[in-house]
mmCIF file of the N, C-alpha and C atoms, coordinates in Angstrom:
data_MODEL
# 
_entry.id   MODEL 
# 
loop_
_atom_site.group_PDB 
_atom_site.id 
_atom_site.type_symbol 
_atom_site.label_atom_id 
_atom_site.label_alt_id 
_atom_site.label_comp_id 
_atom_site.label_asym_id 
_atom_site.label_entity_id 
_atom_site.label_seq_id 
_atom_site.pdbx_PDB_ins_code 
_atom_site.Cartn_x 
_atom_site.Cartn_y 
_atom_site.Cartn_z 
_atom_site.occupancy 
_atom_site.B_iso_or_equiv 
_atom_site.pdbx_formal_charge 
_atom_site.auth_seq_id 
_atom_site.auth_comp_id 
_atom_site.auth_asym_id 
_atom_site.auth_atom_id 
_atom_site.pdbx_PDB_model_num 
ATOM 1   N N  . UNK A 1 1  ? 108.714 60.320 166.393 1.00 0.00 ? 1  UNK A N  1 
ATOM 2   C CA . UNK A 1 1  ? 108.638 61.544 165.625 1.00 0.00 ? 1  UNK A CA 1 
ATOM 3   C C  . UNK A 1 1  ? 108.536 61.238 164.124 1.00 0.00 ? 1  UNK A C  1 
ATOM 4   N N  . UNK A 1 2  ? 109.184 60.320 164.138 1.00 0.00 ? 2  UNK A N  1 
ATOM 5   C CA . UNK A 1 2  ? 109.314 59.831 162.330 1.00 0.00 ? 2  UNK A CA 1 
ATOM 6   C C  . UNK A 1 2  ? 107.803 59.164 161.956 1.00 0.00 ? 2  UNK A C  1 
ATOM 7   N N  . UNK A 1 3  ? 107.034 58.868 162.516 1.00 0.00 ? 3  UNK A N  1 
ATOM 8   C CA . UNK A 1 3  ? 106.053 58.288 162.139 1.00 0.00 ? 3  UNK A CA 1 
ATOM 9   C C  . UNK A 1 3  ? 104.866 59.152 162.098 1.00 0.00 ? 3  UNK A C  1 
ATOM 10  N N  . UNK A 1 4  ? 104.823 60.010 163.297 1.00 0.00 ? 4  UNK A N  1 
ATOM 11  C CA . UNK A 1 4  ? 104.314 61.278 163.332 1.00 0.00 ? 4  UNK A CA 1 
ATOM 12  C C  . UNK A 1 4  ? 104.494 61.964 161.814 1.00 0.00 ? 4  UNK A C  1 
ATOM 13  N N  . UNK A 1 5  ? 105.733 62.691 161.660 1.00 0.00 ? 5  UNK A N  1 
ATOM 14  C CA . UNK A 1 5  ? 105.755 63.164 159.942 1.00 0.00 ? 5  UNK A CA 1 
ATOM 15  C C  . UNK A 1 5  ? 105.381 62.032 158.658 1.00 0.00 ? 5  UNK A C  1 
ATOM 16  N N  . UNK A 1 6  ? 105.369 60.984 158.642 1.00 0.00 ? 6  UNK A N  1 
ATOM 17  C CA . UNK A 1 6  ? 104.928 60.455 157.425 1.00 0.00 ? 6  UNK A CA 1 
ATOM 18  C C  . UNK A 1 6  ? 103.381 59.991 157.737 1.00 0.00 ? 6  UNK A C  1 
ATOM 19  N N  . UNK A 1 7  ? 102.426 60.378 158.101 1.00 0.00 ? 7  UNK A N  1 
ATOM 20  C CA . UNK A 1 7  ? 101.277 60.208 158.975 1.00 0.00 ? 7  UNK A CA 1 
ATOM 21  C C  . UNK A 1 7  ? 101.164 61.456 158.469 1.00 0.00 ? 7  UNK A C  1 
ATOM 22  N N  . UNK A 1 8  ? 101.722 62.582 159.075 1.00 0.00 ? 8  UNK A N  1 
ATOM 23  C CA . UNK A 1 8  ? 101.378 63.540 158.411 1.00 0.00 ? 8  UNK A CA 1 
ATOM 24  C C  . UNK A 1 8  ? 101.129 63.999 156.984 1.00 0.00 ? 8  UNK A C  1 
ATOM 25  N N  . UNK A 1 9  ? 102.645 63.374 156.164 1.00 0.00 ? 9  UNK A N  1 
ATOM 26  C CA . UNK A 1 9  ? 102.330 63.307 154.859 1.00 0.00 ? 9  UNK A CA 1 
ATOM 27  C C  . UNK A 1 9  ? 101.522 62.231 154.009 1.00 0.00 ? 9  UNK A C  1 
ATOM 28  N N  . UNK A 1 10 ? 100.775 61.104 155.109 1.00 0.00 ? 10 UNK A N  1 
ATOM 29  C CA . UNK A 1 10 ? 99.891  60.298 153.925 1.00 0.00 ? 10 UNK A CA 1 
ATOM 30  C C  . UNK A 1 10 ? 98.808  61.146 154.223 1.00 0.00 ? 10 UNK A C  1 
ATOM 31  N N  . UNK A 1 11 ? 98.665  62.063 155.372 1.00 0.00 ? 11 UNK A N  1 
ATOM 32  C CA . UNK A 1 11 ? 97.461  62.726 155.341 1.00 0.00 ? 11 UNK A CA 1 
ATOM 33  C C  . UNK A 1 11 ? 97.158  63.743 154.191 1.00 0.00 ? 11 UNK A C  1 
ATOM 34  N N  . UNK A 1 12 ? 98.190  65.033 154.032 1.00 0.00 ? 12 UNK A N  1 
ATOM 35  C CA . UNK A 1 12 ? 98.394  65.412 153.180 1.00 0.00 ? 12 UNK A CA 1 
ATOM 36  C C  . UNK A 1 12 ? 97.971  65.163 151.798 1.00 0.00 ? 12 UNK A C  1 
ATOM 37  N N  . UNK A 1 13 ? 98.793  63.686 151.567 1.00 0.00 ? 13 UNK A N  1 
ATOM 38  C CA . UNK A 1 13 ? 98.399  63.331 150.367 1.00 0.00 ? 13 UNK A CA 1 
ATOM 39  C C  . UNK A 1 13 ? 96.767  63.127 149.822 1.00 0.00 ? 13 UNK A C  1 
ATOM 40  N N  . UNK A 1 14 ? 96.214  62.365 150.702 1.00 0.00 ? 14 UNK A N  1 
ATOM 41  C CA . UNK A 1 14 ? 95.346  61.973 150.666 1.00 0.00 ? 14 UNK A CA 1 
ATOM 42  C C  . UNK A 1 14 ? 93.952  63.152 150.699 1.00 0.00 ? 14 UNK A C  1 
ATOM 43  N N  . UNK A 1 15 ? 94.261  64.265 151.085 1.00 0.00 ? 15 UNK A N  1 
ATOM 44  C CA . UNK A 1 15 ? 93.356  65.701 150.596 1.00 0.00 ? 15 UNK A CA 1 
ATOM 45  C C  . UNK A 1 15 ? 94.140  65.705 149.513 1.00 0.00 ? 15 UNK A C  1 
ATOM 46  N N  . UNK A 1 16 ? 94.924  65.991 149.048 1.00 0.00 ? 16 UNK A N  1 
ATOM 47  C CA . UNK A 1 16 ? 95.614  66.601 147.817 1.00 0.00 ? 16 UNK A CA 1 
ATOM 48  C C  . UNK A 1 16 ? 94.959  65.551 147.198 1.00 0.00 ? 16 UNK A C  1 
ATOM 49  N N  . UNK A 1 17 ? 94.915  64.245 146.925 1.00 0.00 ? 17 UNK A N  1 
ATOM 50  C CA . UNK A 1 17 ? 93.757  63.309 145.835 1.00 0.00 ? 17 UNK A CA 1 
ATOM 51  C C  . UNK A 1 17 ? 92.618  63.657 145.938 1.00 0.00 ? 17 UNK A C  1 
ATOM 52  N N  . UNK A 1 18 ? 91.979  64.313 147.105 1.00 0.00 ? 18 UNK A N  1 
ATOM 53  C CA . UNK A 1 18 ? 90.200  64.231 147.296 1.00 0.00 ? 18 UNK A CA 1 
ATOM 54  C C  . UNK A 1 18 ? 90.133  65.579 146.412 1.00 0.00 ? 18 UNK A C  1 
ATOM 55  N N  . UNK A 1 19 ? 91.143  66.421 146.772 1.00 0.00 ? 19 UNK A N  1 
ATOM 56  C CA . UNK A 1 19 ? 91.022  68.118 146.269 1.00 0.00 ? 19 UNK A CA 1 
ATOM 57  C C  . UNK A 1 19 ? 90.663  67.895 144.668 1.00 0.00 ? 19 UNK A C  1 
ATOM 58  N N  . UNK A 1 20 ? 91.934  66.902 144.027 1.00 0.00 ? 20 UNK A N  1 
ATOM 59  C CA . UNK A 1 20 ? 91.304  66.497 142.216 1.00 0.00 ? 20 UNK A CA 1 
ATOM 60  C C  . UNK A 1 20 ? 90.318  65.571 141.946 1.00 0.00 ? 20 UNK A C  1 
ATOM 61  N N  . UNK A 1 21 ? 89.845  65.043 142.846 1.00 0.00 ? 21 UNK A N  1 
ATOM 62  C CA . UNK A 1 21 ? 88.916  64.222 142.760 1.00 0.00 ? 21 UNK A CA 1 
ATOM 63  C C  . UNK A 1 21 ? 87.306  65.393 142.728 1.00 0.00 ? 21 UNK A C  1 
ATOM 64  N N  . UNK A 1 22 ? 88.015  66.232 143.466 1.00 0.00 ? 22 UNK A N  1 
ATOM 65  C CA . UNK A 1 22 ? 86.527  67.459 143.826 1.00 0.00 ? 22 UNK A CA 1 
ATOM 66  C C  . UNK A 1 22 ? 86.536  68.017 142.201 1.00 0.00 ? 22 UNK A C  1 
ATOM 67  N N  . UNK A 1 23 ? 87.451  68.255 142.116 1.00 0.00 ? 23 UNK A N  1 
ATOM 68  C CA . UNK A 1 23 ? 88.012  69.663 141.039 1.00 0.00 ? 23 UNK A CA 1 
ATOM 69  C C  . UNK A 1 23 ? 87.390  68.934 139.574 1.00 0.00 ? 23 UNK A C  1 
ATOM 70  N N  . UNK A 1 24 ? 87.353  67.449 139.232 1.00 0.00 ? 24 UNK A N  1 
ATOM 71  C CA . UNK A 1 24 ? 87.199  66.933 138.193 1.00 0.00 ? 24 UNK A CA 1 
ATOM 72  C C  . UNK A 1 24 ? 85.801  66.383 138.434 1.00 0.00 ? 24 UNK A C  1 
ATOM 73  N N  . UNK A 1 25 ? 85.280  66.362 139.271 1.00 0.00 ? 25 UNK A N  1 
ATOM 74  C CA . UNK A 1 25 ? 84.062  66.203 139.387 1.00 0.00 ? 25 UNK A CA 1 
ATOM 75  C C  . UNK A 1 25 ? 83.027  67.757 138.789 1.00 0.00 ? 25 UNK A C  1 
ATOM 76  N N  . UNK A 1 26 ? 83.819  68.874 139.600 1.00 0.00 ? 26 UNK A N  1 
ATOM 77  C CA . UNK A 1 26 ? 83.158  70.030 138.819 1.00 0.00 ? 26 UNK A CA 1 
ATOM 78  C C  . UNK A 1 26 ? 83.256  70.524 137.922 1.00 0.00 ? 26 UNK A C  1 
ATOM 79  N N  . UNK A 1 27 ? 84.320  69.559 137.005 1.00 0.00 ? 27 UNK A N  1 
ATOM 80  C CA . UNK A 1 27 ? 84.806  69.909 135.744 1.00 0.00 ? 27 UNK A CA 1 
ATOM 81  C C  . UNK A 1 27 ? 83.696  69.403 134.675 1.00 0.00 ? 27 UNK A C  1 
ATOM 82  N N  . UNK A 1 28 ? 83.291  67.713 135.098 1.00 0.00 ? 28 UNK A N  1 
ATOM 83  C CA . UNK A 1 28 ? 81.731  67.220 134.354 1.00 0.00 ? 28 UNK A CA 1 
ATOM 84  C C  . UNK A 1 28 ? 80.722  67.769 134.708 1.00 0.00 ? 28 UNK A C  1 
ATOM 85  N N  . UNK A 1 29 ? 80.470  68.599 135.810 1.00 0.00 ? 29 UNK A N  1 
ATOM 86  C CA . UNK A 1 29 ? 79.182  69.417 136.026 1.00 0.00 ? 29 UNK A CA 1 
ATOM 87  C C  . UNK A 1 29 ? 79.407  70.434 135.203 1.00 0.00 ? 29 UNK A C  1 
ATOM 88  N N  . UNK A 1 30 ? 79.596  71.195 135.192 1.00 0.00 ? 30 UNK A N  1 
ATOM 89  C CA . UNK A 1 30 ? 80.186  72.410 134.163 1.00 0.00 ? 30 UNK A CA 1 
ATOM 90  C C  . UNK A 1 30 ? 80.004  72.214 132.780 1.00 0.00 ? 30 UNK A C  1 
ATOM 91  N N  . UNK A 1 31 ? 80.910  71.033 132.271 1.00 0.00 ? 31 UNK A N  1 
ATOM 92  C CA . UNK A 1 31 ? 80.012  70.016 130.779 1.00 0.00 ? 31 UNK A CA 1 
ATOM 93  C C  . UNK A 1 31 ? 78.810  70.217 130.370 1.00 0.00 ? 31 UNK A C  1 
ATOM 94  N N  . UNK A 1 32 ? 77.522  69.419 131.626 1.00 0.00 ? 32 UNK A N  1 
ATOM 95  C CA . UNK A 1 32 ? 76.557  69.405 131.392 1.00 0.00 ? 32 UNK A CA 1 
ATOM 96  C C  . UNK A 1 32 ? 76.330  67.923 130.352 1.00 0.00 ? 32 UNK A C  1 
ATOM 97  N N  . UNK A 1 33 ? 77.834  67.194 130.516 1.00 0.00 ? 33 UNK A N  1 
ATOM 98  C CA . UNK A 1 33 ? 77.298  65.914 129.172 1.00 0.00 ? 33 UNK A CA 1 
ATOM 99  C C  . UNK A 1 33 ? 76.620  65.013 130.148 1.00 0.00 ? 33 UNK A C  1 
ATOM 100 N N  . UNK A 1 34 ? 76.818  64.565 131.914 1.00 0.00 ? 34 UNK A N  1 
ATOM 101 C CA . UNK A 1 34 ? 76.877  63.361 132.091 1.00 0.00 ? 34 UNK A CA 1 
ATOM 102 C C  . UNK A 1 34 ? 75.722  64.645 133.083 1.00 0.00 ? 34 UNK A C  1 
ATOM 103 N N  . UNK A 1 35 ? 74.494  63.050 134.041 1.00 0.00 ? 35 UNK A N  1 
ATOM 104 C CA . UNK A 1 35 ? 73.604  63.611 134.598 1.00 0.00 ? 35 UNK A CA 1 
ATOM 105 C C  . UNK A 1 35 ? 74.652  63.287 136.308 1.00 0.00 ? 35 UNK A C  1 
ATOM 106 N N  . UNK A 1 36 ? 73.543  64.071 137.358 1.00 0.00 ? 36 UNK A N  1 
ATOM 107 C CA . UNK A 1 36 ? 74.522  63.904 138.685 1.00 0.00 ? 36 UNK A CA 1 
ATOM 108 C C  . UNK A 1 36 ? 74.319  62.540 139.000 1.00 0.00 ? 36 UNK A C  1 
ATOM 109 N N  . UNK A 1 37 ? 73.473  61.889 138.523 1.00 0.00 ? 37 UNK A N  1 
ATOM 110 C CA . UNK A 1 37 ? 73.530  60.562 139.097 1.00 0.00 ? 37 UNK A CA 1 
ATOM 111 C C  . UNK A 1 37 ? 74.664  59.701 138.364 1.00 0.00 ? 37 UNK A C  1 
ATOM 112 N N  . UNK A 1 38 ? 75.145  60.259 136.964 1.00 0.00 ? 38 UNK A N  1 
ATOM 113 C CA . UNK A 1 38 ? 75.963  59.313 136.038 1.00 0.00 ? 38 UNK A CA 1 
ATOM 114 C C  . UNK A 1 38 ? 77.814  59.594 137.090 1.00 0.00 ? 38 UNK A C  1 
ATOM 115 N N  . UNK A 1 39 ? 77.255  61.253 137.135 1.00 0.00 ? 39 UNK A N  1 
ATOM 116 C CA . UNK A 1 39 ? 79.023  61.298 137.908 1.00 0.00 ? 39 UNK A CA 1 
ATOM 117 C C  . UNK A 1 39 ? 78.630  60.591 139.617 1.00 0.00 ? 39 UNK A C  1 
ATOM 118 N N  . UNK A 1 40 ? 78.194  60.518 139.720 1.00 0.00 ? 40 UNK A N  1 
ATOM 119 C CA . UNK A 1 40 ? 77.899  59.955 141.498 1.00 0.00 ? 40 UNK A CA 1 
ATOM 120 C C  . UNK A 1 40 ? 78.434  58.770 141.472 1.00 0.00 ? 40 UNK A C  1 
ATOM 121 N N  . UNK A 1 41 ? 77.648  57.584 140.110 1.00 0.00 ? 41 UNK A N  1 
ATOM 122 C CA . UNK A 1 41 ? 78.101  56.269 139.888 1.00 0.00 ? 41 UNK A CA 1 
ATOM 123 C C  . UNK A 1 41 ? 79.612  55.916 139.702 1.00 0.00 ? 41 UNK A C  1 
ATOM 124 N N  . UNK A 1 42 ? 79.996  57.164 138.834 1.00 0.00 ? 42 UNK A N  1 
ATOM 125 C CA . UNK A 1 42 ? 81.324  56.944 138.168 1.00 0.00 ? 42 UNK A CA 1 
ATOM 126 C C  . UNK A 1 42 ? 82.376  57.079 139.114 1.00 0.00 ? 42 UNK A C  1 
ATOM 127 N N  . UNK A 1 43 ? 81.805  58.291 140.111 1.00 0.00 ? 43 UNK A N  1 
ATOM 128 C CA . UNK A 1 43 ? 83.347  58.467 141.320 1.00 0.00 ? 43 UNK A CA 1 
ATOM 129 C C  . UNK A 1 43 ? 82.761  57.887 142.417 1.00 0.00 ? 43 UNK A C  1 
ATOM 130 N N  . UNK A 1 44 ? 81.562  56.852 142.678 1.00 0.00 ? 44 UNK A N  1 
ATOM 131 C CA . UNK A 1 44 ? 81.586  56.393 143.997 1.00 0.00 ? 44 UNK A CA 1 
ATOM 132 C C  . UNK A 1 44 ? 81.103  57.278 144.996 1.00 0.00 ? 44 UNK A C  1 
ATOM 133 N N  . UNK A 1 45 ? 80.341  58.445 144.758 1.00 0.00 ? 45 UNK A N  1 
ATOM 134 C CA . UNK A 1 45 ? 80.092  59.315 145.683 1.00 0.00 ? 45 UNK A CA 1 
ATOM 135 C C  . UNK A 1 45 ? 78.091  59.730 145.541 1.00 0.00 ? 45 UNK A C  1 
ATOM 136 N N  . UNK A 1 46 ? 77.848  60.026 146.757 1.00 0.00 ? 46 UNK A N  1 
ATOM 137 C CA . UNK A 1 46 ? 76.114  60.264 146.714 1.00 0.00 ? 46 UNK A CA 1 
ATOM 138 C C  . UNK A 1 46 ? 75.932  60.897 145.832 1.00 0.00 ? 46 UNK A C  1 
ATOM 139 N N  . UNK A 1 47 ? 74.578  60.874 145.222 1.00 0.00 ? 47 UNK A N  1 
ATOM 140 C CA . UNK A 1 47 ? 73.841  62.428 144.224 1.00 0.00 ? 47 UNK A CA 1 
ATOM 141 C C  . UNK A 1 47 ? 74.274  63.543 145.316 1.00 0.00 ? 47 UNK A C  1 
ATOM 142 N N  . UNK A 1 48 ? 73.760  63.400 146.467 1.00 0.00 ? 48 UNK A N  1 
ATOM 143 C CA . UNK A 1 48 ? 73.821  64.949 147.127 1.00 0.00 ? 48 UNK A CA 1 
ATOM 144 C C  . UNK A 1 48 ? 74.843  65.280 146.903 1.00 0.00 ? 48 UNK A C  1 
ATOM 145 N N  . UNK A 1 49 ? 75.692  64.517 147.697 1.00 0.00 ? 49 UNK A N  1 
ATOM 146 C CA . UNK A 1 49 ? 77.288  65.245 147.097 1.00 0.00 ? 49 UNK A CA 1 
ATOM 147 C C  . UNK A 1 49 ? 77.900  65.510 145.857 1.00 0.00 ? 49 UNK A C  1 
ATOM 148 N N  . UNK A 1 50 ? 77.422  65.099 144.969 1.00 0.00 ? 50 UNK A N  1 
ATOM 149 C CA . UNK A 1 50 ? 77.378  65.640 143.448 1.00 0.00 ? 50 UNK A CA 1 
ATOM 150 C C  . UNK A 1 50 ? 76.733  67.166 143.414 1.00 0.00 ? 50 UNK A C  1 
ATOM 151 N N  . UNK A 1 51 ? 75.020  67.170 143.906 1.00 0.00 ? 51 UNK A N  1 
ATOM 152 C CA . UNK A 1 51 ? 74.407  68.437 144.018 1.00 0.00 ? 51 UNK A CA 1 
ATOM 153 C C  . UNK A 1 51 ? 75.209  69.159 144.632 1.00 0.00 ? 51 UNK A C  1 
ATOM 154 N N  . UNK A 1 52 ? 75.937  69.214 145.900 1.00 0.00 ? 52 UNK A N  1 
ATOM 155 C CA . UNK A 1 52 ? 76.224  69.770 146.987 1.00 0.00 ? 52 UNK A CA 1 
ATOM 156 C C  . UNK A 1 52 ? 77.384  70.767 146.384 1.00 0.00 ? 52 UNK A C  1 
ATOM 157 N N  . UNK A 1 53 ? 78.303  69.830 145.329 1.00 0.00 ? 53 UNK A N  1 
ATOM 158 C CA . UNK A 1 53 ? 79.355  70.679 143.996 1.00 0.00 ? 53 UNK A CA 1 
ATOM 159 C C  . UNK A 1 53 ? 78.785  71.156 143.315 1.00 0.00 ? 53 UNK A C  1 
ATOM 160 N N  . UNK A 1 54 ? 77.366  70.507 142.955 1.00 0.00 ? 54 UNK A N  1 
ATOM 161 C CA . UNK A 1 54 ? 77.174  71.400 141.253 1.00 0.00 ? 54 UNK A CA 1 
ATOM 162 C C  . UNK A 1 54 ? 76.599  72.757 142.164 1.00 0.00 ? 54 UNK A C  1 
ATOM 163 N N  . UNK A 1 55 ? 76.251  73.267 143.175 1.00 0.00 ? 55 UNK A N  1 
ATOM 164 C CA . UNK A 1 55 ? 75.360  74.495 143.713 1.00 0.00 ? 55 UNK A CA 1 
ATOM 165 C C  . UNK A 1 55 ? 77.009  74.947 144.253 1.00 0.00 ? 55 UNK A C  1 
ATOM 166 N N  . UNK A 1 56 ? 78.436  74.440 144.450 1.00 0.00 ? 56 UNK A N  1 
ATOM 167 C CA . UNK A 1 56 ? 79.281  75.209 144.551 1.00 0.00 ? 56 UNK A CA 1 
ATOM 168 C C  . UNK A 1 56 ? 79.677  75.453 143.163 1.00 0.00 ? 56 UNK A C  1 
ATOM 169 N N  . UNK A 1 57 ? 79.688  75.054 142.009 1.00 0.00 ? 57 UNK A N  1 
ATOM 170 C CA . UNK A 1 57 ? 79.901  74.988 140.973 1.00 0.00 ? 57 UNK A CA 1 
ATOM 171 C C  . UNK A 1 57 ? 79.650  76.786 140.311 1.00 0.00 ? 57 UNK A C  1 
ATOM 172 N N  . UNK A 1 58 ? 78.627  76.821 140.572 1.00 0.00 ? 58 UNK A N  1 
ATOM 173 C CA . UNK A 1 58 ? 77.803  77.999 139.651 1.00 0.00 ? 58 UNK A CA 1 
ATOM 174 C C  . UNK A 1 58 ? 78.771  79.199 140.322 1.00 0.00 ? 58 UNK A C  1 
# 
């Protein structure tokens, strides 16, 4: 049972990092300083999935 709940909470955690990882990604789209390919490079993640925020972005 005990392993079960902390399993649970690295899961937890680990959306709760992706959630600011999302949130600050649409924070430089919003900017408009860096291009989607500059934030893609910077967090390790595809252009699409950059596009895929900046079209949730608007």
């Amino acid at each position: 049972m005990c392993k079960a709940i902390e399993d649970y909470g690295l899961k937890q955690r680990q959306e709760g990092i992706k959630e600011g990882i999302v949130e600050s990604i649409k924070k430089f789209i919003k900017k408009g300083k860096l291009s989607h390919e500059e934030i893609a490079e910077n967090f390790d993640i595809s252009v699409e999935e950059v596009r895929r925020l900046a079209a949730q972005a608007i």
